[in-house]
C-alpha positions as CSV (number, residue, x, y, z in Angstrom):
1,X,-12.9,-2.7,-17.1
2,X,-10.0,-5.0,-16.2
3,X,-9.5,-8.9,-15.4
4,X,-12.8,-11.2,-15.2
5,X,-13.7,-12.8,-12.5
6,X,-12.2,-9.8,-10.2
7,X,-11.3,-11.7,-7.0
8,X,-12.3,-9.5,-3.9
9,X,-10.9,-10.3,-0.4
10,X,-13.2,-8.8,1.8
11,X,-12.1,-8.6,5.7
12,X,-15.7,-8.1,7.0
13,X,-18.3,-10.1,7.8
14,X,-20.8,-11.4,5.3
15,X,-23.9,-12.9,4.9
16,X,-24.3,-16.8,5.0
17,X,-26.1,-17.4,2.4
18,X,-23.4,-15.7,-0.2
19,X,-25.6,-12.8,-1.8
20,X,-23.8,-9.9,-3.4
21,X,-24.3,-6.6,-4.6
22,X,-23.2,-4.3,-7.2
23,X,-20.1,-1.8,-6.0
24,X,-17.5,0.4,-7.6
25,X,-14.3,-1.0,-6.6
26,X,-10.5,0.5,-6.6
27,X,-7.8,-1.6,-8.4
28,X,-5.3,0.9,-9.1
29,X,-4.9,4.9,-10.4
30,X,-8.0,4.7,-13.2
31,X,-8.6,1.1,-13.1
32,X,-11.9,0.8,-11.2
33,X,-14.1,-1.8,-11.9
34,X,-18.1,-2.4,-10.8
35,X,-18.1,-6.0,-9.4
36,X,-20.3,-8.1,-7.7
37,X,-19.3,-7.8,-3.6
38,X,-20.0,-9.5,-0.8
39,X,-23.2,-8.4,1.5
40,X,-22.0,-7.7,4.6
41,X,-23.5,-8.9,7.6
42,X,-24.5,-7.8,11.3
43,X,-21.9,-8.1,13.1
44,X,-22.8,-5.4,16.5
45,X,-26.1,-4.8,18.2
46,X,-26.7,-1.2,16.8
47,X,-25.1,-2.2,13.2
48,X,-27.4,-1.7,10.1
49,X,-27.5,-2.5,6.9
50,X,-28.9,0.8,4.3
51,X,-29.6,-0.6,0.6
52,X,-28.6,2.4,-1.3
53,X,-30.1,2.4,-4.7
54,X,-28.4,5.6,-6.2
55,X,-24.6,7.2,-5.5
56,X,-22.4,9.7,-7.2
57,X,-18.9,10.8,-7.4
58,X,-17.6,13.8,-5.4
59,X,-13.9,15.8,-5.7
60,X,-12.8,13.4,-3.3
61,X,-13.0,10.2,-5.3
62,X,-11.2,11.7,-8.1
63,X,-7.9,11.9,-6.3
64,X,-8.6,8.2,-5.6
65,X,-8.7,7.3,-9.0
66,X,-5.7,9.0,-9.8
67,X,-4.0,7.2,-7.4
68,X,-3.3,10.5,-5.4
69,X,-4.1,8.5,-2.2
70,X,-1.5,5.1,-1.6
71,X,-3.8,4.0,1.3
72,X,-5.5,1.8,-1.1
73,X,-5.7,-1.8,-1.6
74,X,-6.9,-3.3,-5.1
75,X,-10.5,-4.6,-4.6
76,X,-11.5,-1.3,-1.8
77,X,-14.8,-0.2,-2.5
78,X,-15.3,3.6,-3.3
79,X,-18.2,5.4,-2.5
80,X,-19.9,7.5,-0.2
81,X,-22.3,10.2,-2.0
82,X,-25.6,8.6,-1.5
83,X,-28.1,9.8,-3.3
84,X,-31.0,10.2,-0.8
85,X,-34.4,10.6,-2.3
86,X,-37.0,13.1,-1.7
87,X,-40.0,12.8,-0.9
């Protein structure tokens, strides 16, 4: 799973008081790691914040992990198939 502590750079906004969440982050063609990222924060009026409990892969991610796409940069959070849940 790589180097411990994974350092992560984030250039967003986060939360004041420091809390983190689990993600799957990009470190290089099949090195990706789950670490512990920083929450982002509000930043615009009409910004929100969705706690996403459950995600999957998709086609897409895989040419990420093989390093198919050079856009990018170690510690870049992959994701985007939320699992919504039915009700």
């Amino acid at each position: 799973m790589g180097a411990i502590p994974t350092a992560v750079h984030p250039e967003f906004k986060t939360r004041p008081d420091g809390a983190t969440m689990k993600a799957l982050a990009w470190f290089g063609p099949r090195d990706v790691r789950l670490i512990d990222a920083p929450v982002p924060d509000i930043t615009e009026p009409d910004d929100v914040i969705v706690k996403v409990t459950g995600t999957t892969i998709c086609g897409s991610d895989l040419h990420l992990y093989h390093g198919e796409i050079v856009t990018l940069q170690k510690g870049d959070i992959l994701g985007h198939e939320v699992c919504w849940p039915t009700f």
